[in-house]
Every structure is written in C-alpha cells, then in structure tokens.
C-alpha positions in Angstrom: -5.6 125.7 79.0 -5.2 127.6 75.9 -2.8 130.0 78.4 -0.4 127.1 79.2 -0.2 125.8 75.8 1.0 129.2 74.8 3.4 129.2 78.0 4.8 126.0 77.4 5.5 126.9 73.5 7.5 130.2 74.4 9.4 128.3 76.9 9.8 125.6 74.4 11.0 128.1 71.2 13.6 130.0 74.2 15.0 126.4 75.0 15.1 125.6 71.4 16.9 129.2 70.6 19.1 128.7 73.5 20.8 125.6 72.8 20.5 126.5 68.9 22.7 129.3 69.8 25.1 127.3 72.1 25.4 124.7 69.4 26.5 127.2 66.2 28.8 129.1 68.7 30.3 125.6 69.3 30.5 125.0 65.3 34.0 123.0 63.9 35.5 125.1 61.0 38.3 125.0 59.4 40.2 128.0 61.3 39.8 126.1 64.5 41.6 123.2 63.2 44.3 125.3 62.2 44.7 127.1 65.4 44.3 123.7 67.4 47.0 122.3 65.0 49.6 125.7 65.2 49.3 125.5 68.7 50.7 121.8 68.6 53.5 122.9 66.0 54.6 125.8 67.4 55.1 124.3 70.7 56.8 121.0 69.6 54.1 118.4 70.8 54.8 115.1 69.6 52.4 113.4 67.2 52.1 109.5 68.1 51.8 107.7 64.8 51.7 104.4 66.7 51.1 102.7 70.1 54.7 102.8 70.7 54.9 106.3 70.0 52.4 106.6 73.0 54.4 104.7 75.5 57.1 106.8 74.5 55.3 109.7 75.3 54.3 108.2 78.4 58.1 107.3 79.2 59.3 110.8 78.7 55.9 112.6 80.8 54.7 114.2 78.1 51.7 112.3 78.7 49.9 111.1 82.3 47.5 108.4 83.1 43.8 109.4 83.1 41.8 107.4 85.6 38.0 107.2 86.0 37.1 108.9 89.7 33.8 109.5 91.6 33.2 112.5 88.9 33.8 111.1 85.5 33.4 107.8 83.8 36.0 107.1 80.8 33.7 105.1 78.1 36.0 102.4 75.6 39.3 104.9 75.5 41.8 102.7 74.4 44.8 104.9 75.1 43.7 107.2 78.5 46.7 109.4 78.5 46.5 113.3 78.4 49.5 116.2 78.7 49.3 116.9 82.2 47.5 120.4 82.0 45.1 118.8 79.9 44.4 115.7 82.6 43.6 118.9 85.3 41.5 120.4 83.1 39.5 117.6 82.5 39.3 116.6 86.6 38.1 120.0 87.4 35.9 120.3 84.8 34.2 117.1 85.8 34.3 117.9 89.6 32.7 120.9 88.9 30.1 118.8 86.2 29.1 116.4 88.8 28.5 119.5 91.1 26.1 121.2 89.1 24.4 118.3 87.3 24.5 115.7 89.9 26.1 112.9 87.2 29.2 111.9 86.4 30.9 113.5 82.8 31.8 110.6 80.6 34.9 110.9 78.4 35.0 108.9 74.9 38.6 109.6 73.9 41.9 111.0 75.0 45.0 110.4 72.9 44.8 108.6 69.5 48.0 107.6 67.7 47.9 108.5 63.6 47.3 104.5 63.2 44.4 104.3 65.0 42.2 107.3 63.8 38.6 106.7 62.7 38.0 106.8 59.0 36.4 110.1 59.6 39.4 111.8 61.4 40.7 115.5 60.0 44.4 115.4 58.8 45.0 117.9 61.3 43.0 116.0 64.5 45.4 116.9 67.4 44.2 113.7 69.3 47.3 112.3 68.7 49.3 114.5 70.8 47.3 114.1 74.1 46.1 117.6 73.9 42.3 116.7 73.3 39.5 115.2 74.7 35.8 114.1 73.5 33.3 113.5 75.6 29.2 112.7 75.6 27.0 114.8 74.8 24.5 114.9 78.3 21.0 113.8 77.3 19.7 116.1 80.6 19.1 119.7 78.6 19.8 121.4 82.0 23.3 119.0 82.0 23.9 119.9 78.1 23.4 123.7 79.1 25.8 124.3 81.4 28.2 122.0 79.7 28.2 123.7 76.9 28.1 127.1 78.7 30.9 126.5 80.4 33.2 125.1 77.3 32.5 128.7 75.7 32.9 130.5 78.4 37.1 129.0 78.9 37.0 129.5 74.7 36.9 133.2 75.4 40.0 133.2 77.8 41.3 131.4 74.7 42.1 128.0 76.7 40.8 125.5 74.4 38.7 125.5 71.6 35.3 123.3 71.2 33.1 121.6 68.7 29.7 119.7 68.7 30.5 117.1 66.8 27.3 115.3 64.9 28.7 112.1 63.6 29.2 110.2 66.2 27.3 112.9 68.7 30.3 114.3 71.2 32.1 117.4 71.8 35.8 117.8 70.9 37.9 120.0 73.4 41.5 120.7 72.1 42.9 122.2 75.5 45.8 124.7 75.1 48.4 124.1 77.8 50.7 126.6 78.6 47.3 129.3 78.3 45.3 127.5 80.7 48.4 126.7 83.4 48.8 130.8 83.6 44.6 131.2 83.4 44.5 128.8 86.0 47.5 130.4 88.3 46.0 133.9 87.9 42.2 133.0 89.0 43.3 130.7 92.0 47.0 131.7 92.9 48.0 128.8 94.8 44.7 126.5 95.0 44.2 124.2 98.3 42.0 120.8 98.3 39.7 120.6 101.4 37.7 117.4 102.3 33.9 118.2 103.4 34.2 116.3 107.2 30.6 115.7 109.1 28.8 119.0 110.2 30.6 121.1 108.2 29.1 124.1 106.0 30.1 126.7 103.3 30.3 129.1 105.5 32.6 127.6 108.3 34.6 126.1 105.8 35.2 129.8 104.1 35.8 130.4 107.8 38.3 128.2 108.8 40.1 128.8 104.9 40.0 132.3 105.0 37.9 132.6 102.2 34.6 133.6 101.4 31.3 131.5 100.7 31.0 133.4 97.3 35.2 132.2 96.2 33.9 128.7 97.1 30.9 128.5 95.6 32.6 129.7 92.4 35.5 127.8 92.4 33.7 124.3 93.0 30.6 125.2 90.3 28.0 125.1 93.5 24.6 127.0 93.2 23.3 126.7 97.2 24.6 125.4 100.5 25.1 121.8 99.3 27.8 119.6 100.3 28.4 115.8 101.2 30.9 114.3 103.8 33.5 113.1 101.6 33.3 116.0 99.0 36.3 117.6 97.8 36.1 121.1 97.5 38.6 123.2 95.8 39.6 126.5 97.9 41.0 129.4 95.8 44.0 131.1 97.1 45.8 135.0 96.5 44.3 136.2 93.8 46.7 137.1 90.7 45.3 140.9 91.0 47.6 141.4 94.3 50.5 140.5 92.1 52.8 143.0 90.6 51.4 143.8 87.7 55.3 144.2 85.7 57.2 141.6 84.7 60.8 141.3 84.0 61.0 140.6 79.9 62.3 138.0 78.6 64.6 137.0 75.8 62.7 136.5 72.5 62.5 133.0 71.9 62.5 131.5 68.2 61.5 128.8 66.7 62.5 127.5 62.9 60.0 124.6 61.3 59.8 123.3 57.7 56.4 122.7 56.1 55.8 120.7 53.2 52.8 122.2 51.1 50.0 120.3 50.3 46.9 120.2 47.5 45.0 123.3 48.1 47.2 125.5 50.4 48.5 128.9 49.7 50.6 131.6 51.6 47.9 133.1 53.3 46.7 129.9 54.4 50.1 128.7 55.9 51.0 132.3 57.6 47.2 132.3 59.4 48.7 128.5 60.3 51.5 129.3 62.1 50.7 132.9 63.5 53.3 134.7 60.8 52.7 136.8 58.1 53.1 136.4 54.1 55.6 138.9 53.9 57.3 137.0 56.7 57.5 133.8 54.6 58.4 135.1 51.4 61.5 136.6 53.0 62.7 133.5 54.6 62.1 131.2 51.8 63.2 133.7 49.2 59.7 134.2 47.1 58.9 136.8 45.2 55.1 136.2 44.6 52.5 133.3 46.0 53.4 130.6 43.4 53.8 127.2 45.5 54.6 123.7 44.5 52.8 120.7 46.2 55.4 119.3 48.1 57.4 121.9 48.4 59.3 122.8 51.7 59.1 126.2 53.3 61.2 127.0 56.3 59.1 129.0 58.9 60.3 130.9 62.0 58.2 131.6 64.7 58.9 134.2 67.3 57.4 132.4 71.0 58.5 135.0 73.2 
C-alpha cells in the first residue's frame, strides 16, 4: 500500500511539473503583445472599432464566416469571423483535437470590434482584426496536454503566439497569417481531403493515396489504426523538401507608418515594436537623442521584403 501511495505521488508531482511547465511556457508578457500587435501593423490589418467596421471587413474578405462543424463547438461569439488563414488553422487544429481527444474544441471568441472589448482587454488585443482566437481550456488533463503541446510546438515555427489566460480561464492564439500559409505549403505541398468509406483502413488508404500510414497518421493527429465511416482525413502531398531550394529574389518592399507615442514608451520600446532599430528611427524622424513627447508622431519605415 505504502508502494502505491508513493507511485501515485511521483506520478502526481510529474503531472503537476508537466503542465506547470506547459503553462509558464504559455505565459502572456508584454513582448508578445508587441510582436502580435507589429505583426498586425506591419502588414496593414484593419482594426474594427465597431460592428460596421466588421461587416466591412467581411464585405471586402478580409474576414470569413466561422461555423461550428462535427469538431468544434463555437460558445456565445458574437462576431464568428476570422482572416481566412486564421479560420484553416482553427479547422485543422480542431480536426486534429477531436482526433486525439475524442471531444469537440470549443471556441469562446473570434473577432472583437474596439467597442465591444471586455473591461479587461490590453490596448494592443489584436482581436479586433480577426487574427485571434480564444478558446476553453479542456478540463480532461490528457485533452489540456496535448492542447497545449501542440500550441507550443506551431509557436516554435513562429506561427502564432499563445497565452493561458487566468481571468476568465482560456487560451489566446494570435495566428500569423502569411507565416503559417508558407509553414503550411511547405509540410503538405498540395494537401488532398479523403472521406473514410466502409471497410477502409490506414493502410489501404495510404495505398490507394500514395502515401504512407506514418504521413497519415501525422497529418490527421491519429495515434493507432482508428478511423470512422464518415471521417475526413487530411492526405499530405509533395513535400516542400523536393522543391528547389533557390528562389528568384524579389524587390524589397517598404512600408512607411506614423506612430503617435504614448505614456511610458521610449525608442527602444517602439523599434522592438515594429522590427527596426533606434538608429533607424532617429534618422527618419530627425532625433538626435531619446527625448519623446507624449503624443508625438514618428514616421516609421519598415522594410517587408
């Protein structure tokens, strides 16, 4: 007895020390608001101040329609409308969820204008350009694991950037577009879609795809031999390594924005903002030291290519 007490308390601590270390890798700070808020500057997203400012989004398809399917459950969004990366993202993400946990990933918000933030809302929430999402927090640890396992492991092909959030409990996913469309082209090349059909298995399916069992499992999050009639698996394509590995370069591409300084910011603070340097600013704005005026405009110049 005394054995399995001890058992169950080491398993219990490495649980514990598990998600303790999932959670403070998946720490808010104030450098991943920054870099979630650059990312929206720099490539000219569209902050909706209002509900109108939505539909206009929506107009011009800058946003899409999110819809609740077999593999995620949208929970009182009021405005379910995402950048169109963003939406895949969250639909594989929750196919391959449901996969692995056997439930359905539920999704608390999408797009928020500027007039409809929560009291608690940062100044510098990108919600309100349809580039995040927030869902629940799985109350299954095995669910929460692999959740959380797999929101670090697209932060370190810099994709999107995460937080645990404790007040209300959720995670926060800012999703970088343009980064995950070319990390998504260069891991599937050109994926398929391939409804499971009565007696099929992995292994004739990788058959008839000209895949293998290991690609499929992989690409649709599967551990075993699993799968349903009715199932929609996801069947990778050329891989981006048989690609030429030179490109033809481009012409540098550059972008000019103002910023108007607020209480508390300085140089550094701006130039880590916006991906520049100090030196950088203080030659376009014609400074000769760090002094900066609250409200003050500084033009900044950004070099995309």
């Amino acid at each position: 007895m005394k054995l399995l007490t001890a058992a169950l308390t080491v398993v219990s601590f490495l649980t514990f020390a598990s998600e303790s270390l999932a959670q403070s890798s998946l720490r808010g700070s104030r450098s991943s608001m920054d870099l979630q808020h650059s990312h929206a500057v720099m490539h000219g997203y569209g902050f909706a101040h209002t509900s109108r400012d939505v539909s206009d989004l929506v107009n011009r398809g800058q946003l899409v329609k999110v819809t609740a399917n077999r593999d995620m459950v949208i929970h009182n969004v009021s405005y379910a409308y995402l950048k169109p990366q963003v939406k895949t993202l969250l639909e594989r993400l929750s196919a391959q969820y449901h996969n692995a946990c056997g439930e359905k990933l539920t999704v608390t918000s999408m797009t928020r204008p500027i007039a409809r933030q929560p009291a608690n809302a940062h100044n510098d929430s990108v919600h309100p350009t349809g580039m995040a999402f927030d869902l629940r927090v799985p109350s299954n640890s095995r669910c929460r694991s692999w959740l959380e396992s797999t929101l670090l492991s697209l932060e370190d092909y810099n994709v999107l950037d995460a937080t645990r959030e404790r007040r209300p409990p959720h995670y926060h996913v800012a999703v970088f577009p343009e980064p995950y469309q070319q990390y998504l082209a260069g891991i599937m090349g050109q994926q398929r879609e391939y409804t499971v059909r009565r007696g099929d298995t992995l292994v004739a399916i990788a058959s008839r795809m000209d895949t293998t069992v290991a690609q499929l499992r992989a690409a649709n999050a599967i551990s075993g031999d699993l799968i349903h009639i009715g199932q929609t698996l996801m069947i990778p394509g050329e891989q981006a390594s048989n690609a030429p590995v030179m490109m033809q370069a481009s012409a540098p591409v550059v972008r000019e924005l103002e910023h108007r300084v607020r209480a508390g910011e300085t140089l550094w603070r701006i130039a880590s903002r916006y991906r520049t340097s100090v030196e950088a600013l203080r030659s376009e704005n014609g400074l000769a030291g760090d002094l900066l005026k609250v409200g003050q405009v500084l033009k900044v110049v950004l070099d995309e290519s």
